[in-house]
N, C-alpha and C positions, 0 to 999 in steps of 0.2 A: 173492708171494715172488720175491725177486732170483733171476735166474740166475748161478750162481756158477761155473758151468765152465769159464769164460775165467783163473780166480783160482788164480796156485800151491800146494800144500800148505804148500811150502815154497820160503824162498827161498834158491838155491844159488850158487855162483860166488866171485870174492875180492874184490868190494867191497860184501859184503852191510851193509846201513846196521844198526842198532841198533835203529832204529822207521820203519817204513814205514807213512804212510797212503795209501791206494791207492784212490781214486774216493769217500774217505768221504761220506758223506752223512746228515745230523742233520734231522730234521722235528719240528714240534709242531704237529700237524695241518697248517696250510697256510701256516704259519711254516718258510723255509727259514732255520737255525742256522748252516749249512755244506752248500755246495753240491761236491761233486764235490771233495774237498780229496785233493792227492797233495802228497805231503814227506815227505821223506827224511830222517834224522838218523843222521849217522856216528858210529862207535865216538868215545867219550870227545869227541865235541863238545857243546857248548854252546849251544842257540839256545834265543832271545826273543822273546816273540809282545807284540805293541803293538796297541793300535788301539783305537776308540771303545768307549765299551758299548757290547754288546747285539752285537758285533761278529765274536760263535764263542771268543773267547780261551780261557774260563775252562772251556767245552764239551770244547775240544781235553784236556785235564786230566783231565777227569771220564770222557771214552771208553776215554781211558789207563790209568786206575783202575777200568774198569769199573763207575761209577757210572752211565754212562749208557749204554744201547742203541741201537745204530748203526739208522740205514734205508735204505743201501747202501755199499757196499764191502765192504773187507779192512785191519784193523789187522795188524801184520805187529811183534813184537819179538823181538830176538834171532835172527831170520829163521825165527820159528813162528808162526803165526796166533794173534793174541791173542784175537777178538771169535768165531771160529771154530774147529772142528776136521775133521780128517779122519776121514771115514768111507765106505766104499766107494769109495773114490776121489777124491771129490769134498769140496768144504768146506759143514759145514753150520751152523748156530749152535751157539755152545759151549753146551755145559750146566752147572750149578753145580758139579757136580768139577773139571771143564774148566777152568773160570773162577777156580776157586781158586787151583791149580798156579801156572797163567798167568800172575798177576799176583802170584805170589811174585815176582818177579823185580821189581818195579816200587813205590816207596817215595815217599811226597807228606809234603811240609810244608806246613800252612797259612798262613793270615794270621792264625790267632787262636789258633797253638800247638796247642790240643787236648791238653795234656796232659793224664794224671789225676793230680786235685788231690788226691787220699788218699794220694800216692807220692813217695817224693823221686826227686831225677834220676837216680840208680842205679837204682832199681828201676823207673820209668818205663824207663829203658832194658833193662832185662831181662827186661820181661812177654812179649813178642813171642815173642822168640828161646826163653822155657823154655815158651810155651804152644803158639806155632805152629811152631817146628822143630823141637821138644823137647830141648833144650839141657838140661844138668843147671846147676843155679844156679850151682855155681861154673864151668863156662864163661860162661854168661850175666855174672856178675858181672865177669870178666875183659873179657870182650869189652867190656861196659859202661863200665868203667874205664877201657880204653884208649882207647872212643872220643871221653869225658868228657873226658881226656885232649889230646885231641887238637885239640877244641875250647877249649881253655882254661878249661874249667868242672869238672875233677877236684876243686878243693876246695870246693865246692859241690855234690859229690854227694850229700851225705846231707839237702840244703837240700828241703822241698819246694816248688813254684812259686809258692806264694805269697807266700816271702820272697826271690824271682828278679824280678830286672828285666826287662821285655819283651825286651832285646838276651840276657839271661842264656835266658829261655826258650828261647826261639826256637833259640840254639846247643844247648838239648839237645833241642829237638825235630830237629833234623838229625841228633845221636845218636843218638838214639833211631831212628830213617828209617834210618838207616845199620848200626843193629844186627843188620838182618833181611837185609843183604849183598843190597838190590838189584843190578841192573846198570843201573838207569834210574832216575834222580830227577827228581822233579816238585816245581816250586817254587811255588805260589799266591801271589803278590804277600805275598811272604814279609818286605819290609822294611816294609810303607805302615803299620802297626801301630806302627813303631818311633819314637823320636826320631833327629835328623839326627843325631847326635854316634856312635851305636852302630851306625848304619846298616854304617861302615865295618868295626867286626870283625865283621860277621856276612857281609859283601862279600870280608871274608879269607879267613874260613875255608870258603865257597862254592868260590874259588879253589881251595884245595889240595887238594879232593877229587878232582878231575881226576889231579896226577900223583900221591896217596898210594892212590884206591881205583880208578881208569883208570872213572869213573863217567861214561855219556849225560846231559847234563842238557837239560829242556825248562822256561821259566820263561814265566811270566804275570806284567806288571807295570806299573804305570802310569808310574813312576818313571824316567824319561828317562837320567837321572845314571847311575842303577847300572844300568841295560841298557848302554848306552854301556860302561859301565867295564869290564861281567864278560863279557860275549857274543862268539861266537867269528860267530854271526849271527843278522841281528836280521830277524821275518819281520812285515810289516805288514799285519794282517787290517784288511779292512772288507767289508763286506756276504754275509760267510760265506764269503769266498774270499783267499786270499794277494793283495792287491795290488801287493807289492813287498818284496824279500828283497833286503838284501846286506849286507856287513860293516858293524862297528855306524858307524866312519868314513865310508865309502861312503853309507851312508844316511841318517847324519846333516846331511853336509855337501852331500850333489849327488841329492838324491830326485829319482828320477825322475818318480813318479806326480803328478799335479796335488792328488791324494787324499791321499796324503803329505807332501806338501810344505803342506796344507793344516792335518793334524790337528799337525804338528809346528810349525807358526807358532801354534796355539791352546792347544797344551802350552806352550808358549815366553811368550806373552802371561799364560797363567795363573799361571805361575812368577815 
């Protein structure tokens, strides 16, 4: 078991980030996933993880979500220990109460929707909020509608998914993510699913959540175009570790790393 004593309860002071990983460390037996990963992400920024398969991206996601089990460090959101809690002092692994709470705050879109298909896009967006915060239906229904709304998909709320286009999905599965008032959304290669042509309102309405809900966003994506387009910065994993971070400009144009400048000339060729 990790010694955790060196690790704050909490993190205090005026530029505490939104998500901190702090020495994480991912194993599958003698498969390192993520070695020693530290990143910071600021209130209401934007960053994009890139890089090969098999290369920790879609892990970084899943630790966030608590789908997966850390095997060293400290996840850190909202400057509370995500993956951990306090107890006597000291931070010990959280436990299923713990871990519920915790990742109320934290809201994921996939690549393949995940809607339920017995729902239309109102009521997909209202299961959340009257099951897991207890909202009475008609807040649920409200909230639901403004954020249908908001996405451009309000007259298609009574449609169920099946008669929604992939671009049309996908905008209520962000509604839906957004009805449950995370502070952190996670994006899973949320366009590769789509056609080019729709790619862009769902690229929009990504955009506007920043100044309408002040939302952290962290995104996973193969898709060079719309990381470029939407990223405030772009962090390039390979071999379980950050190779190289800098604005999407920066790094698309003057990579530093050999590693980078490699996987981006094979993106580029492939395109």
């Amino acid at each position: 078991m990790q010694d955790l004593s060196s690790y704050p309860l909490d993190l205090t002071g005026p530029d505490v980030p939104m998500v901190r990983f702090m020495n994480v460390r991912k194993t599958y037996g003698d498969f390192v996933v993520l070695d020693n990963l530290n990143l910071d992400i600021a209130p209401s920024e934007l960053v994009t993880v890139i890089g090969p398969s098999g290369s920790g991206k879609t892990t970084v996601l899943r630790m966030l979500m608590t789908l997966e089990t850390i095997n060293g460090g400290v996840i850190y959101v909202d400057g509370k220990p995500l993956t951990h809690m306090p107890k006597n002092g000291v931070l010990v692994p959280a436990d299923s109460k713990y871990l519920r709470k915790a990742r109320s705050s934290i809201g994921m879109c996939f690549q393949h929707f995940n809607l339920f298909p017995h729902m239309t896009a109102l009521e997909n967006c209202m299961e959340g909020p009257v099951q897991v915060l207890g909202l009475s239906r008609r807040e649920a229904r409200e909230r639901g509608e403004e954020l249908l709304s908001m996405v451009g998909m309000i007259d298609k709320k009574d449609q169920h998914p099946a008669r929604l286009s992939g671009g049309q999905q996908q905008r209520v599965a962000i509604a839906r993510a957004l009805a449950m008032r995370p502070k952190v959304m996670l994006f899973d290669e949320v366009t590769s699913a789509l056609d080019p042509e729709v790619i862009g309102e769902v690229t929009n309405v990504i955009k506007d959540l920043v100044p309408k809900h002040k939302l952290t966003m962290l995104m996973v994506t193969h898709q060079m175009g719309f990381a470029r387009d939407i990223s405030d910065r772009i962090c390039f994993f390979y071999g379980g570790k950050i190779e190289e971070q800098n604005t999407p400009e920066d790094l698309f144009t003057n990579p530093q790393s050999k590693r980078t400048q490699q996987f981006l000339s094979a993106v580029k060729a492939a395109d």
